[in-house]
C-alpha positions as CSV (number, residue, x, y, z in Angstrom):
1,X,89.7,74.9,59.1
2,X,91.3,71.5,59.5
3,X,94.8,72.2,61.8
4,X,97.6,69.5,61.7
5,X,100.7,69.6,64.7
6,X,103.7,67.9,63.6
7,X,105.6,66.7,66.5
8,X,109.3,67.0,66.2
9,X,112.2,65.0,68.0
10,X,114.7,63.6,66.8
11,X,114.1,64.6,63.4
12,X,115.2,67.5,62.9
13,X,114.6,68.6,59.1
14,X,112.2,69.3,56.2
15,X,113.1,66.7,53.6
16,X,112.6,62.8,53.7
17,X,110.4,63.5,57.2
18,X,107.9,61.1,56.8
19,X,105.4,62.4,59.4
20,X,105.9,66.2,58.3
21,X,105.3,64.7,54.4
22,X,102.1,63.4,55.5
23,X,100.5,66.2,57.9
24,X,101.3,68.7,54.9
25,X,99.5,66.5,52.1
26,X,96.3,68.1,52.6
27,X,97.0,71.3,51.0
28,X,94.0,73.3,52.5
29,X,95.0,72.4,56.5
30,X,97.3,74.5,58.8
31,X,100.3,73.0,59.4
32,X,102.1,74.6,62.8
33,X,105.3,72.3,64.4
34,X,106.0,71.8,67.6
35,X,109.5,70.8,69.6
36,X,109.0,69.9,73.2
37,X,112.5,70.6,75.5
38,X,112.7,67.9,78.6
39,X,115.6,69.1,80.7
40,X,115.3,66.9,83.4
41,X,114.6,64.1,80.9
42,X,117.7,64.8,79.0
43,X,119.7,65.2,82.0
44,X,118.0,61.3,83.3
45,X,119.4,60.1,79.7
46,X,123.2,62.1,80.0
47,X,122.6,64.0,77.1
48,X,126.2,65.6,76.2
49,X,126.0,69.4,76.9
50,X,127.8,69.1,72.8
51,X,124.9,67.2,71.7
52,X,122.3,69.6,73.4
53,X,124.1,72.5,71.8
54,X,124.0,70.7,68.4
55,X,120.3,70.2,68.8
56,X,119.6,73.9,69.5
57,X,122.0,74.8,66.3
58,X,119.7,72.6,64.1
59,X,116.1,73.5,65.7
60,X,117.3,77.4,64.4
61,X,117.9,76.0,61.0
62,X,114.8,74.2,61.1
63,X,112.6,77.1,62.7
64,X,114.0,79.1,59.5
65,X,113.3,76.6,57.0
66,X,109.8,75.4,58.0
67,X,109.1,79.3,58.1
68,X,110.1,79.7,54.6
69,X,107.0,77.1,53.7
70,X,104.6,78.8,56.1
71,X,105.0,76.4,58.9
72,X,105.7,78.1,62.2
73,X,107.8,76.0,64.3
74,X,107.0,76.2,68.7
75,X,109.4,75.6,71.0
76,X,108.0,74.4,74.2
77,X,109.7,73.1,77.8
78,X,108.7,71.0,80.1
79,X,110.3,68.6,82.8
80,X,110.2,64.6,81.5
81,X,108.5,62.9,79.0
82,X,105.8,62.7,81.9
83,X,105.1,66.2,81.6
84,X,104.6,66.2,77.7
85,X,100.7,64.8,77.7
86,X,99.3,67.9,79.6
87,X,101.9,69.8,77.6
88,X,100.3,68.6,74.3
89,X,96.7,68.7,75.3
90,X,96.9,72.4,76.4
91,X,98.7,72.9,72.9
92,X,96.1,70.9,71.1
93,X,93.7,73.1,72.4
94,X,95.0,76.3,72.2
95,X,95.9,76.0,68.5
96,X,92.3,73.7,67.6
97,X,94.7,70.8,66.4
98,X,92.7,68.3,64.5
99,X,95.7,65.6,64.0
100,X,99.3,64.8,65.2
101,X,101.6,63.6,63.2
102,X,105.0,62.6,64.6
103,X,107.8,60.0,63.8
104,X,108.3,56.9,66.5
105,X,111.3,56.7,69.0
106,X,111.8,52.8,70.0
107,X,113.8,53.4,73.5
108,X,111.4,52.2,76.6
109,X,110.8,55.7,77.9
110,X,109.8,57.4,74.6
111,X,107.9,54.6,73.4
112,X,105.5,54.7,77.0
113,X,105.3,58.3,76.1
114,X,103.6,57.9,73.1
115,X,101.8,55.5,73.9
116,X,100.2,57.3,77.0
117,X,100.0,60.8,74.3
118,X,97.5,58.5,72.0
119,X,95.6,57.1,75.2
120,X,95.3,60.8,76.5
121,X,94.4,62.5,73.3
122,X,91.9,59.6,71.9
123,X,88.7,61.1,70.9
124,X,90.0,64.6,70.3
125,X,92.7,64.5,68.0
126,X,94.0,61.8,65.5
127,X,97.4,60.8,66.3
128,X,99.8,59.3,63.3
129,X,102.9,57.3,64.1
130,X,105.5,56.8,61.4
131,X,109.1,54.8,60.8
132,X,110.8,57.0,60.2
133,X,114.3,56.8,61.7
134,X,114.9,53.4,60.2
135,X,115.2,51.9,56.4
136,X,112.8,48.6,57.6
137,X,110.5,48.9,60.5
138,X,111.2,47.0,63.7
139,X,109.6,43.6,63.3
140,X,109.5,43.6,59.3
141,X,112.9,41.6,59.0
142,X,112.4,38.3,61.3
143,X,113.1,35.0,60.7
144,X,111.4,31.8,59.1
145,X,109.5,31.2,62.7
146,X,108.6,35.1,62.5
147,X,111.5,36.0,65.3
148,X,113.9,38.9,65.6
149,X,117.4,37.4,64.6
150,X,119.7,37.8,67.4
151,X,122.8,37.3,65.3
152,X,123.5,40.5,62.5
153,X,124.8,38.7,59.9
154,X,121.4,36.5,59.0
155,X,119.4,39.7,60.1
156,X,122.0,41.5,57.2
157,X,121.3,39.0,54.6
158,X,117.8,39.3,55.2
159,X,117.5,42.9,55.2
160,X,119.5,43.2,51.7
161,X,117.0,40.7,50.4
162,X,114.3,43.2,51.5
163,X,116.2,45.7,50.2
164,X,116.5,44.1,46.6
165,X,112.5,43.7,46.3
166,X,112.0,47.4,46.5
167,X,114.0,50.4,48.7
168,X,112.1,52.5,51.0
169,X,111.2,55.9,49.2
170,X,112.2,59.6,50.0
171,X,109.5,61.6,50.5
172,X,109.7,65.5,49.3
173,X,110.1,68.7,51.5
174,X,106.8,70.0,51.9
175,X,105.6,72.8,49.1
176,X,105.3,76.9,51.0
177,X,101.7,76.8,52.2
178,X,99.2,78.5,50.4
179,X,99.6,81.7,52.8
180,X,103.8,82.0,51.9
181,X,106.6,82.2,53.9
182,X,106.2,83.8,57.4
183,X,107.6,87.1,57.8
184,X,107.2,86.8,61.7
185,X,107.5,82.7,63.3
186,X,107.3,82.2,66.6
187,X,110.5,83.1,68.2
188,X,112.7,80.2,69.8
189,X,113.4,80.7,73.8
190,X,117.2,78.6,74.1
191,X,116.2,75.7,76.8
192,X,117.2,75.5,79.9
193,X,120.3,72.2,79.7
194,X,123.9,73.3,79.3
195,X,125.5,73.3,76.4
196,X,129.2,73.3,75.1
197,X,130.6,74.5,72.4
198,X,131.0,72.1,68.9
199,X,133.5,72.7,66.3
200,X,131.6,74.0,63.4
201,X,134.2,72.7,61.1
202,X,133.8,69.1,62.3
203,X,129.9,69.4,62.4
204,X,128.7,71.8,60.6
205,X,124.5,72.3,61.3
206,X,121.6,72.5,59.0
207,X,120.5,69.5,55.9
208,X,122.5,71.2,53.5
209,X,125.7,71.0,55.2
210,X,124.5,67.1,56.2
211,X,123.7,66.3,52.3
212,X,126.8,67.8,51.1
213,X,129.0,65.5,53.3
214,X,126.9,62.6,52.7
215,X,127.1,63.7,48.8
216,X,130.9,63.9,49.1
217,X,131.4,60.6,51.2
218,X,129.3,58.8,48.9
219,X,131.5,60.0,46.0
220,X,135.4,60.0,47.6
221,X,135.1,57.9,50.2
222,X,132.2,54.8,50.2
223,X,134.4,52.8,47.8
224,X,137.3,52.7,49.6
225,X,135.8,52.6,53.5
226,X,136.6,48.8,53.5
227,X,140.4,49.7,53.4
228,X,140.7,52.7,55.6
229,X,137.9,52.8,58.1
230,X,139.8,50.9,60.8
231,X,142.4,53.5,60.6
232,X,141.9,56.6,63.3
233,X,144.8,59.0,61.5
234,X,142.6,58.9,58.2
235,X,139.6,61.0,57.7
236,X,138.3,58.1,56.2
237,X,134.5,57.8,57.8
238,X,131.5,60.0,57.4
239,X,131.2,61.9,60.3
240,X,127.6,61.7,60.0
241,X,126.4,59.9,62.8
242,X,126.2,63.1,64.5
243,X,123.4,64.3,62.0
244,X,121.6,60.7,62.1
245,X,121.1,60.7,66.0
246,X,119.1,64.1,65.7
247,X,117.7,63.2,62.7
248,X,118.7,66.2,60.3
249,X,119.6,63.2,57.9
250,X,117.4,59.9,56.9
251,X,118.8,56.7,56.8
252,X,117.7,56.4,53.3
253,X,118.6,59.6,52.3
254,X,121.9,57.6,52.9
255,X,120.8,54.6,51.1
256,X,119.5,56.5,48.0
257,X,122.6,58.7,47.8
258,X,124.9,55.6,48.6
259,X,123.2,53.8,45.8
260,X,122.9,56.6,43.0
261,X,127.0,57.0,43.5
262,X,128.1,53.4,44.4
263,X,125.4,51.1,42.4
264,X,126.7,47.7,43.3
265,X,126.3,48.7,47.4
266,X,123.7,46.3,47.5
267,X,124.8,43.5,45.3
268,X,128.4,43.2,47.5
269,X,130.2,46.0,45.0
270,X,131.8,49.4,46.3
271,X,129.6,50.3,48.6
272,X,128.8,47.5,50.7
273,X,130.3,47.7,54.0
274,X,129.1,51.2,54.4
275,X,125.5,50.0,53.5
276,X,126.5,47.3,56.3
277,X,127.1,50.2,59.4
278,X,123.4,51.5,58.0
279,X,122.2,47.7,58.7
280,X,123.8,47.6,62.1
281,X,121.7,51.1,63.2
282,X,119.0,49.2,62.3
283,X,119.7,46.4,63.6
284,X,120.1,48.1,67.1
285,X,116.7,49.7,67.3
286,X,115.0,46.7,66.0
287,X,116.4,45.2,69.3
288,X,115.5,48.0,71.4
289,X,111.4,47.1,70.1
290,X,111.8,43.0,70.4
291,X,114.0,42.8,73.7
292,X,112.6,46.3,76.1
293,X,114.8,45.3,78.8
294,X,118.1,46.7,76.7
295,X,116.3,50.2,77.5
296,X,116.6,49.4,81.4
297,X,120.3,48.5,81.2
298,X,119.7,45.0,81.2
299,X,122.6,43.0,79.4
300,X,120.7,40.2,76.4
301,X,123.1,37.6,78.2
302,X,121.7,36.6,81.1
303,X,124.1,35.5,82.9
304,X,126.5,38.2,82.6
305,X,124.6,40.2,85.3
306,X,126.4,37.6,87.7
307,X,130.0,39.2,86.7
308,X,131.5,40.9,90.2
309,X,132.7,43.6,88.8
310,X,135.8,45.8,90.2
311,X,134.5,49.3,91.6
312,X,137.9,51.5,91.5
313,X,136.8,54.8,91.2
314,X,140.9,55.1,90.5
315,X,140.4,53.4,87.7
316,X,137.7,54.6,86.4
317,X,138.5,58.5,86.9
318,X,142.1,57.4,84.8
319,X,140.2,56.0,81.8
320,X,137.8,59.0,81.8
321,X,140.8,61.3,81.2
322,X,142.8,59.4,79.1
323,X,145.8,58.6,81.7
324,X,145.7,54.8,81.5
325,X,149.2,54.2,80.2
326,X,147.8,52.9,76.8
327,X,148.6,55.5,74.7
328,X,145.9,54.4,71.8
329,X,143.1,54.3,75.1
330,X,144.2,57.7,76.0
331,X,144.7,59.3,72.5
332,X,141.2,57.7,72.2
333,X,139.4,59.1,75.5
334,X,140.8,62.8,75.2
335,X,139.5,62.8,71.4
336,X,136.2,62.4,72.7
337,X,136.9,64.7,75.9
338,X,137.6,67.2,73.5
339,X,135.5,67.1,70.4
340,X,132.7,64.8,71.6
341,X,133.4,62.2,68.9
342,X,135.4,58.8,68.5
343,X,136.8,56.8,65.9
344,X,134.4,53.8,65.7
345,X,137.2,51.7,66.6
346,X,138.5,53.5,68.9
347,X,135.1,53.0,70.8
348,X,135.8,49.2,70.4
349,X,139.2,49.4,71.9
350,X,138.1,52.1,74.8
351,X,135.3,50.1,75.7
352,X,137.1,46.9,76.0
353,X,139.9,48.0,78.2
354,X,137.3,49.5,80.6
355,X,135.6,46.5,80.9
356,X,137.6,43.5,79.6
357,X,141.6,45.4,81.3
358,X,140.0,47.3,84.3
359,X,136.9,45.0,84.8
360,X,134.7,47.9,85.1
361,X,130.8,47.4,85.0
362,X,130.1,48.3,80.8
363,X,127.2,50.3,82.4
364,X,129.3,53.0,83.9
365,X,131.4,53.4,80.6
366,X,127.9,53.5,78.4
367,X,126.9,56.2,80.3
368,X,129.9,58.1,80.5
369,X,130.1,57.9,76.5
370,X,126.5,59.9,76.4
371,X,127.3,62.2,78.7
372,X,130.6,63.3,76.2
373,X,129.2,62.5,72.6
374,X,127.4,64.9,70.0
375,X,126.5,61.7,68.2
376,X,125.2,60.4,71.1
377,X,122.4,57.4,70.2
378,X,120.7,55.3,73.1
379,X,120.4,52.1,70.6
380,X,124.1,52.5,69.1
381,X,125.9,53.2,72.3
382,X,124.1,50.5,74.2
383,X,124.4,47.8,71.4
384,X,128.7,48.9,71.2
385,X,128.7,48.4,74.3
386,X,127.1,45.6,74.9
387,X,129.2,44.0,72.0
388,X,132.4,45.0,73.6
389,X,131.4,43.6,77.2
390,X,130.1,40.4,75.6
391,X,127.1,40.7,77.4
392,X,124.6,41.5,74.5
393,X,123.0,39.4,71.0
394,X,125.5,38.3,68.7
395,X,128.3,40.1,70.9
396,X,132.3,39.4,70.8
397,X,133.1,36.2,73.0
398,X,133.6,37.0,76.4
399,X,137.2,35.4,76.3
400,X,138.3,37.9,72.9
401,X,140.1,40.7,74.6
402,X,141.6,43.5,72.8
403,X,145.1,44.1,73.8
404,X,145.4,47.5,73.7
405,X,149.3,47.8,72.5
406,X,148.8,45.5,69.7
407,X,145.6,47.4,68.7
408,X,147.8,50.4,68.5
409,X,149.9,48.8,66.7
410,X,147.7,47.6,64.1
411,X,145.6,51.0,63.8
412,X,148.1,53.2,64.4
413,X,151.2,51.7,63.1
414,X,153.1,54.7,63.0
415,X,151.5,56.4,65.7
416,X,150.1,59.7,64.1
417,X,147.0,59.4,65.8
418,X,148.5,58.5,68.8
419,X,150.7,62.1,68.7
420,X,147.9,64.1,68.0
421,X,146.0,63.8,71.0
422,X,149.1,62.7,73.6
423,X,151.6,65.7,73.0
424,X,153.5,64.2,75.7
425,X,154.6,61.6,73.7
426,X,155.4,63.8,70.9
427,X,158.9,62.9,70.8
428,X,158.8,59.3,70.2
429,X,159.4,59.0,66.7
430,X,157.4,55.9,64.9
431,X,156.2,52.3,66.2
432,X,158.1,53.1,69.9
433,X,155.3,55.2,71.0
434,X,152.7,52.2,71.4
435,X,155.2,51.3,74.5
436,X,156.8,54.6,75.6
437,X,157.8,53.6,78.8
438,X,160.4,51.2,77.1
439,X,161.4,54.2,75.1
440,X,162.4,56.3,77.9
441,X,164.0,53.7,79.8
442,X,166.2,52.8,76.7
443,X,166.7,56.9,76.2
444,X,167.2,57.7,79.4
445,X,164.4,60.1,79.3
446,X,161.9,61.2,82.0
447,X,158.3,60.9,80.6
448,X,155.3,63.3,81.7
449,X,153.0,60.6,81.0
450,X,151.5,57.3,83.6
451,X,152.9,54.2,83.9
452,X,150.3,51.7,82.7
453,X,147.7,51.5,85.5
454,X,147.3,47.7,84.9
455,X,149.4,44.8,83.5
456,X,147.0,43.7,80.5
457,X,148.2,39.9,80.9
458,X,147.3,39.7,84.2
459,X,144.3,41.4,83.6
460,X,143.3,39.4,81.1
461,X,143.4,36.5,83.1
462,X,141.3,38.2,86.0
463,X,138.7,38.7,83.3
464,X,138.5,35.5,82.3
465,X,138.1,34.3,85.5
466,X,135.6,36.6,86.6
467,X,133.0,35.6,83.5
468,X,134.1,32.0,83.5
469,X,133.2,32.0,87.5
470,X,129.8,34.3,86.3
471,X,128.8,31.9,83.8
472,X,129.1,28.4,86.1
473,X,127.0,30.2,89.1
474,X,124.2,31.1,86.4
């Protein structure tokens, strides 16, 4: 009897999972799944205690649905992705596995591991590696001279072209296995990482509650995305990236359910600019395989490494917690603090005061964002924040600096958003809230809220000066 292991990580569901798809094509072989917890791992790579919580809501709802078709789903823990090659092999054996099947990760660390789980189990069991996580695999959308484009917009075009000649398919959910659903699966032991609560409302677990919202987005919300999505008061994005960095959704589940609602996506219709954020995912882990040294915190800019960065822990500690004096920065921090989610903008404006206002190494606020985000996703969050410190490919000049009032102003003209998460501040009626300390003065009022913690003009200048002086020593 022929035994196939599908491997799961971050992939966490039954339809459109190209390497369960494949292991369950041969209708007369056992198909058993296995998840492999790394604690210490996890804990190397700040996994958010949200996120981990997350993950072990959607491994149940996986367990249960693989168990419906007959597949029994392991959980396993070990320490790092070290341990996993004795992990496997001891699995392998126990269970007689004949062939792995699992989809590739494209950060350093998990790409070594695989590698190093082929090397070990050559000879005794056939490993298969699959794209999964992506609509194009890394290295399939290069330019004339066969490179990876560092700039997105040429990488964009190109990718729609490829897109045009033919989409990448969905694959079905597996059929039950010829034995029916399992009364009994193997029961899951919780792993041994912290977890915090998530709002069930805000990210609901399990592919149906991911298709649904994708469903609805694609319907309400795709068309007019170009409009609102700058806009942090509006529910106006899809709150799926949650579901896409653990892989209970497909990027082209996206793109086929984007497309079927909004036709003209690809042609520059309705459509198009959300098709454009599933571009830029890509675009980020195509990096990741072409340029490894983005997985060891190394900036694509060179020279950037020279930048003396300022090391106030003060400073710092203030932006953590949302007590800058910029009421959008702090609005934007304690929305994160609290539900483990930001406002894509919002990350753009956060991440530029840290670095651009405070002069604060982009490394320290990178990490920080993983260790608070259920979305949390190495190749996003690195390539943000590299855009924001103008330190990676086809990142904002180093001399564009957001000024965080007139960003408030712009996003949150009215400041709803702002009230929301600052109740401090609840009292300023309209536009005065960008610049309460103004307001109080003028009222007369006594504000339980901090002074800004740095002038943004002179700040602005000390940036400047700092990647100017950076860039001539290089």
């Amino acid at each position: 009897m022929t035994t196939h292991l599908v491997w799961f990580r971050a992939d966490l569901r039954i339809h459109d999972n190209l390497a369960l798809a494949a292991a369950c094509r041969d209708k007369n072989a056992v198909v058993i799944g296995l998840f492999i917890a790394t604690p210490q791992q996890w804990e190397a790579h700040a996994m958010a205690p949200r996120q981990a919580a997350f993950l072990w809501q959607n491994l149940q709802a996986l367990h249960a649905a693989l168990a419906q078709r007959g597949i029994p789903l392991y959980l396993r823990e070990t320490g790092t992705f070290d341990d996993s090659l004795p992990l496997l092999k001891a699995f392998c054996e126990e269970h007689q596995v004949d062939a792995l099947f699992y989809n590739y990760q494209y950060e350093l660390n998990e790409h070594r591991r695989d590698l190093n789980v082929e090397r070990g189990l050559e000879g005794k069991v056939v490993c298969q590696g699959f794209d999964d996580s992506v609509l194009l695999p890394p290295g399939s959308v290069t330019t004339g001279s066969g490179e990876m484009y560092k700039v997105f917009t040429p990488f964009s075009n190109a990718f729609i072209r490829r897109l045009q000649e033919g989409l990448p398919e969905c694959v079905h959910a597996p059929n039950t296995r010829e034995g029916g659903a399992l009364s009994e699966p193997p029961a899951l032991t919780p792993f041994n990482y912290p977890q915090e609560k998530v709002d069930d409302a805000l990210f609901p677990a399990g592919e149906q509650a991911a298709l649904t919202r994708l469903r609805q987005f694609c319907q309400q919300k795709a068309a007019g995305y170009p409009d609102a999505r700058d806009f942090p008061a509006l529910d106006a994005t899809s709150r799926l990236s949650a579901c896409l960095a653990l892989g209970v959704l497909s990027p082209r589940q996206c793109l086929h359910r984007l497309l079927a609602e909004q036709p003209g996506a690809l042609t520059g219709g309705p459509g198009a600019v959300w098709l454009n954020e599933l571009i830029w995912r890509d675009f980020y882990r195509h990096l990741l395989i072409a340029w490894p040294k983005l997985s060891r915190h190394k900036p694509f800019i060179g020279w950037t490494e020279k930048v003396r960065w300022q090391q106030s822990d003060n400073h710092f500690q203030a932006w953590r917690e949302g007590k800058t004096g910029y009421p959008i920065v702090d609005a934007a921090m304690r929305q994160m603090n609290e539900t483990g989610w930001m406002h894509n903008r919002l990350r753009m404006i956060t991440a530029s005061f840290l670095v651009k206002d405070l002069l604060i190494d982009w490394r320290r606020g990178e990490r920080y964002f993983m260790t608070q985000l259920i979305d949390g996703d190495y190749a996003a969050n690195n390539g943000g924040w590299q855009w924001a410190a103008s330190t990676g490919t086809d990142a904002a000049p180093y001399f564009r600096i957001f000024n965080p009032t007139t960003q408030g102003e712009k996003f949150d003209a009215q400041g709803d958003f702002i009230r929301r998460w600052l109740p401090e501040l609840r009292n300023i009626a309209g536009k005065a809230v960008h610049q309460p300390w103004a307001w109080a003065e003028k009222q007369g009022v006594k504000l339980d809220y901090p002074r800004p913690i740095v002038d943004h003009k002179a700040a602005r200048a000390a940036t400047l000066a700092a990647y100017e002086a950076a860039r001539k020593t290089h």
